[in-house]
LOLUMVO-860126 format. One line per 8 residues: number of its first residue (from 1); for each residue x, y, z of N, C-alpha, C, CB. Coordinates in steps of 0.2 Angstrom, whole numbers, always signed. Glycine has a CB too. Layout:
N
NUM) X/Y/Z/X/Y/Z/X/Y/Z/X/Y/Z; ...
% end
This chain:
138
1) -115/-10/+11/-110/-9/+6/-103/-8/+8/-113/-4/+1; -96/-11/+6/-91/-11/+10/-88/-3/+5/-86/-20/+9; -85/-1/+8/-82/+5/+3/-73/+2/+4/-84/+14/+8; -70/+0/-3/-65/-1/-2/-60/+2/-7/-66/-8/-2; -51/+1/+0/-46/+5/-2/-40/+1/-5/-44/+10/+3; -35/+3/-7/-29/+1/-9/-27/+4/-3/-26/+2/-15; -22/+0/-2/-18/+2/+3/-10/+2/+1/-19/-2/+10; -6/+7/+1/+1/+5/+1/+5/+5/+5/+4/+8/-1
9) +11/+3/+6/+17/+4/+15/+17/+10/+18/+26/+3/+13; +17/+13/+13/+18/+21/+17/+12/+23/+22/+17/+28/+9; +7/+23/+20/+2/+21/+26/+3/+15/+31/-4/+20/+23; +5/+11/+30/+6/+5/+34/+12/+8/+37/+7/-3/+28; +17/+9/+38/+21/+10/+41/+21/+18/+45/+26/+8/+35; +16/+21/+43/+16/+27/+45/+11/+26/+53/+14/+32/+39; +7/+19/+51/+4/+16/+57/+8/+13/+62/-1/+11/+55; +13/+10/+57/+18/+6/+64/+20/+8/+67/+22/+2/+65
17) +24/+13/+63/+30/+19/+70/+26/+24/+72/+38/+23/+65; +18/+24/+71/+17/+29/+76/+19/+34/+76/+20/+28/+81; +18/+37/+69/+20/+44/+65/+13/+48/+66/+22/+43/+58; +14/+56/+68/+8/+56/+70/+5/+61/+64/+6/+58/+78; +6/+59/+56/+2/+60/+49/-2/+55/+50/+6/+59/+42; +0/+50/+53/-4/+44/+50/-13/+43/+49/-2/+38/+55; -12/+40/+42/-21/+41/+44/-24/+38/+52/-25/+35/+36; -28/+44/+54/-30/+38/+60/-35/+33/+58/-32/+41/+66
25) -42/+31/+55/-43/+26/+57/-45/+24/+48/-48/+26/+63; -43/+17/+50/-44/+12/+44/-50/+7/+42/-40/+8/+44; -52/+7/+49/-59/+1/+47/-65/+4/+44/-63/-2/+52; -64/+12/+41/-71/+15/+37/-69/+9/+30/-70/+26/+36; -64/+6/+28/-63/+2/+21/-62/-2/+24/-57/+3/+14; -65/-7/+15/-60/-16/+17/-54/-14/+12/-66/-27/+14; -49/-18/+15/-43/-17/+15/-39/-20/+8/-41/-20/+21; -36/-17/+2/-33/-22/-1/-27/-20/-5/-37/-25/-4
33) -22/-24/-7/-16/-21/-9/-14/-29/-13/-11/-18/-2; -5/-25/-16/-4/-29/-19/+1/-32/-11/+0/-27/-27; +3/-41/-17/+8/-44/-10/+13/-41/-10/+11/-53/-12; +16/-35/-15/+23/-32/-15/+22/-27/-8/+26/-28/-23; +17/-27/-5/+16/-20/+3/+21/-25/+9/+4/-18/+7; +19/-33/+7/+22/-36/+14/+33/-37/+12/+16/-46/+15; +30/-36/+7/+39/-35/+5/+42/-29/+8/+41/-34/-3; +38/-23/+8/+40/-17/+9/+40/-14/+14/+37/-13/+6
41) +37/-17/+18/+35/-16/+25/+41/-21/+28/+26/-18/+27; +40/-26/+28/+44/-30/+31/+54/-28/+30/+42/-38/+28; +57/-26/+24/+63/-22/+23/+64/-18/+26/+63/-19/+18; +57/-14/+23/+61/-6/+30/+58/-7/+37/+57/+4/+29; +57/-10/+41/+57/-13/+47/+64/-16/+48/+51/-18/+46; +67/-20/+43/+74/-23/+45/+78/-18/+44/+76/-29/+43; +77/-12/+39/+80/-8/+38/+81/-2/+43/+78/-7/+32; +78/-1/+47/+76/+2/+53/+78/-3/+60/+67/+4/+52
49) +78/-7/+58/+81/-12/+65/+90/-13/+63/+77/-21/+66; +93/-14/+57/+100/-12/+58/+103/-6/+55/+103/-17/+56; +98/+0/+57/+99/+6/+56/+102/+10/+63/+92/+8/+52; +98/+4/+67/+96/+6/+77/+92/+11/+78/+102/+9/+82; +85/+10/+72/+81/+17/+72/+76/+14/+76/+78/+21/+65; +75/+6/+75/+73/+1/+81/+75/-3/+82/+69/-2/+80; +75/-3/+91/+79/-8/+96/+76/-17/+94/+78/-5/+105; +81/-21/+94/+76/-26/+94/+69/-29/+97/+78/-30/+96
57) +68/-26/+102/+63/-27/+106/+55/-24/+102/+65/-24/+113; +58/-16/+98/+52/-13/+95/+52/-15/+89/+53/-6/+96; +57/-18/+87/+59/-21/+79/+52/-28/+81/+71/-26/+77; +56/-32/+83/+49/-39/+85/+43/-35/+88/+52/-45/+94; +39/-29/+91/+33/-30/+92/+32/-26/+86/+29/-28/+99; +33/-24/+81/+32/-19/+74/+31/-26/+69/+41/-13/+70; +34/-30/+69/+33/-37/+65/+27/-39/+68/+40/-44/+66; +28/-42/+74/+19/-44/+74/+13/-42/+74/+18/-47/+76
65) +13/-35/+76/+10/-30/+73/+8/-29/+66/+14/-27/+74; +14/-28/+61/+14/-29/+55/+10/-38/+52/+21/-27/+54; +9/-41/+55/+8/-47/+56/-1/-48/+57/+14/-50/+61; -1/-44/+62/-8/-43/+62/-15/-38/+59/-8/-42/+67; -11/-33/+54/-13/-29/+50/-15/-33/+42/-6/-24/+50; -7/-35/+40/-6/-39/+35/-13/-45/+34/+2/-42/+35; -14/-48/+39/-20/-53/+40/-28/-46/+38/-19/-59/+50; -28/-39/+39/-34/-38/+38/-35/-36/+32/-37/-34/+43
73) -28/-34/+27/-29/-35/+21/-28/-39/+14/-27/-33/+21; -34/-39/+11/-32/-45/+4/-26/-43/+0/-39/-46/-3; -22/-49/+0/-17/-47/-3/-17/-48/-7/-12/-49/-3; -16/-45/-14/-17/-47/-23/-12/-51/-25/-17/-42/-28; -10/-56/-26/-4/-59/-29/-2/-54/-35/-6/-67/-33; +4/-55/-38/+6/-51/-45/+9/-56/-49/+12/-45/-44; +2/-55/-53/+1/-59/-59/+6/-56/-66/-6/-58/-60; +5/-60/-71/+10/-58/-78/+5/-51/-79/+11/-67/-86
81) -1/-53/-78/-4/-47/-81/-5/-40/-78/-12/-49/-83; -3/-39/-72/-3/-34/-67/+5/-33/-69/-4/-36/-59; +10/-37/-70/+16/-35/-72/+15/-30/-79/+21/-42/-72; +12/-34/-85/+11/-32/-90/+8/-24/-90/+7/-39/-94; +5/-23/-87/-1/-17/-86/+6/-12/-82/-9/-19/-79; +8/-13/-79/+16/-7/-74/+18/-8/-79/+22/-10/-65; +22/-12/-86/+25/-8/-91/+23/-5/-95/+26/-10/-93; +17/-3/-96/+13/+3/-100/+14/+9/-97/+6/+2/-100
89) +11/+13/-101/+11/+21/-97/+7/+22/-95/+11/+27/-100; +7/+27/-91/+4/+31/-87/+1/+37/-88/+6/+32/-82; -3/+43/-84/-6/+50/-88/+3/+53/-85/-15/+56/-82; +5/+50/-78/+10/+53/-74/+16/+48/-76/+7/+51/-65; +20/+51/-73/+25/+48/-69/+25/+41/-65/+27/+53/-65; +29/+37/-64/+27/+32/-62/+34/+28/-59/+24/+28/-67; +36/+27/-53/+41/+23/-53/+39/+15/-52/+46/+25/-47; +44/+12/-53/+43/+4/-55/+36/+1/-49/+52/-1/-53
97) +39/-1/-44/+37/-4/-38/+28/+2/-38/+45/-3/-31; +27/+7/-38/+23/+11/-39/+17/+8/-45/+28/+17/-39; +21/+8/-50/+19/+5/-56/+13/-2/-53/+27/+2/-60; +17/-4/-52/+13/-13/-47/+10/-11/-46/+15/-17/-41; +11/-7/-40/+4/-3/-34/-1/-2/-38/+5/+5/-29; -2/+1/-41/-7/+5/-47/-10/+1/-52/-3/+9/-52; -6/-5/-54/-8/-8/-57/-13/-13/-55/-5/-11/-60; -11/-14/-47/-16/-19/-44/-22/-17/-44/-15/-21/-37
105) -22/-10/-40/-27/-5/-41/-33/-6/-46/-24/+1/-42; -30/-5/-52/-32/-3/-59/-37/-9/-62/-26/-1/-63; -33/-14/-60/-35/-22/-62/-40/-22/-58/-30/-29/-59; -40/-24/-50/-46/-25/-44/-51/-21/-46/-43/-22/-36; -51/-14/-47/-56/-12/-49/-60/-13/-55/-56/-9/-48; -56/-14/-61/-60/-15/-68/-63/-22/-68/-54/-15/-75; -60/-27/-62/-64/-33/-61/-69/-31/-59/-61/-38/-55; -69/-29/-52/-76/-31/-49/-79/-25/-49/-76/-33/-42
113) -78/-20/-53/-83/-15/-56/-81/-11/-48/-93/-17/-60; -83/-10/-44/-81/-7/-37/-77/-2/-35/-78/-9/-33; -79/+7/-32/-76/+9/-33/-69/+9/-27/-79/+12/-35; -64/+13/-28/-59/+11/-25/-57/+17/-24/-55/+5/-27; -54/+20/-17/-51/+25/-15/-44/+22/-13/-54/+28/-9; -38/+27/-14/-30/+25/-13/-28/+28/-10/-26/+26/-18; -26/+25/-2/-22/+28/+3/-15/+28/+2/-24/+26/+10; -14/+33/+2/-6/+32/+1/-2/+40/+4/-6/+31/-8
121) +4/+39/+7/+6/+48/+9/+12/+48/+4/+8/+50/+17; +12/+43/-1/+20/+42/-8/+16/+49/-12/+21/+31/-15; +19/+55/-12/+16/+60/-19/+17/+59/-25/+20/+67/-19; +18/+56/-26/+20/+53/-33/+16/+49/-37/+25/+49/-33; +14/+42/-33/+9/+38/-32/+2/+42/-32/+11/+35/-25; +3/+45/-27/-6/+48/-26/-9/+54/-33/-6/+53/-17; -2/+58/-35/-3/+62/-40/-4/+56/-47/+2/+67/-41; -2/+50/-47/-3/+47/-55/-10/+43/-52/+4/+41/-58
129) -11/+39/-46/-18/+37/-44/-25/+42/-46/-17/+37/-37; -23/+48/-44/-26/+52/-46/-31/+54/-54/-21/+55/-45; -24/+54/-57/-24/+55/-64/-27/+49/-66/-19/+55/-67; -27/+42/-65/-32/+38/-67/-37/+36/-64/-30/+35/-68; -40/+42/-61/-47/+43/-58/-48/+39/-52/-52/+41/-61; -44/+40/-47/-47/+34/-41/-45/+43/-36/-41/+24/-39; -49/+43/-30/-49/+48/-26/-43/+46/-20/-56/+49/-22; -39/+50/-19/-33/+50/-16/-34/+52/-6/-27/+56/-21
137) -32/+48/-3/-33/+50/+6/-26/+48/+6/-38/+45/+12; -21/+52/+10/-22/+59/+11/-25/+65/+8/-18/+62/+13
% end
């Protein structure tokens, strides 16, 4: 039986740079998120390369890096109805882009009935994840 997570950037990126919160291992889940993680990831990666908080050389092996991660997660497209769902309310607080995350979440699982854990280190995120019953790592 696969035990499977949502994954957001904030974990993804706390893997790339080598931050040592980071969850360490990931292949206890199969992997899944919305497509808005590769937007997010990939920004602050360029955001951090013309910041000079990565040199080019670490900017390029973080991309394909990030490149090889991204391939071991299903990406959810974002659909009118995942959009439609992030305009509703929440138990929580919710910022926009967060909204999405959660909605994919919320969707994926009411599909395939499956329970789903939410790795995430965004506090905000994981306290409204929370609230709508999914178990939170960290």
């Amino acid at each position: 039986m696969d035990l499977y997570a949502y994954i957001d950037s904030s974990v993804v990126l706390r893997r790339l740079l080598e931050q040592s919160d980071a969850i360490p291992a990931l292949r206890q889940w199969r992997l899944f998120s919305s497509q808005l993680v590769d937007v997010e990831v990939r920004r602050t990666l360029l955001r951090y390369h013309a910041e000079h908080v990565l040199s080019a050389a670490k900017f390029a092996l973080r991309v394909k890096e990030w490149n090889l991660v991204r391939d071991s997660i299903d990406l959810i497209p974002i659909s009118n109805g995942i959009l439609q769902r992030a305009a509703e309310p929440f138990p929580t607080l919710v910022k926009a882009l967060d909204a999405i995350h959660l909605s994919t979440a919320l969707g994926w699982a009411g599909q395939t009935q499956e329970p789903v854990t939410i790795l995430t280190h965004d506090r905000q995120l994981g306290i409204a994840a929370s609230a709508c019953g999914f178990p939170v790592v960290p």
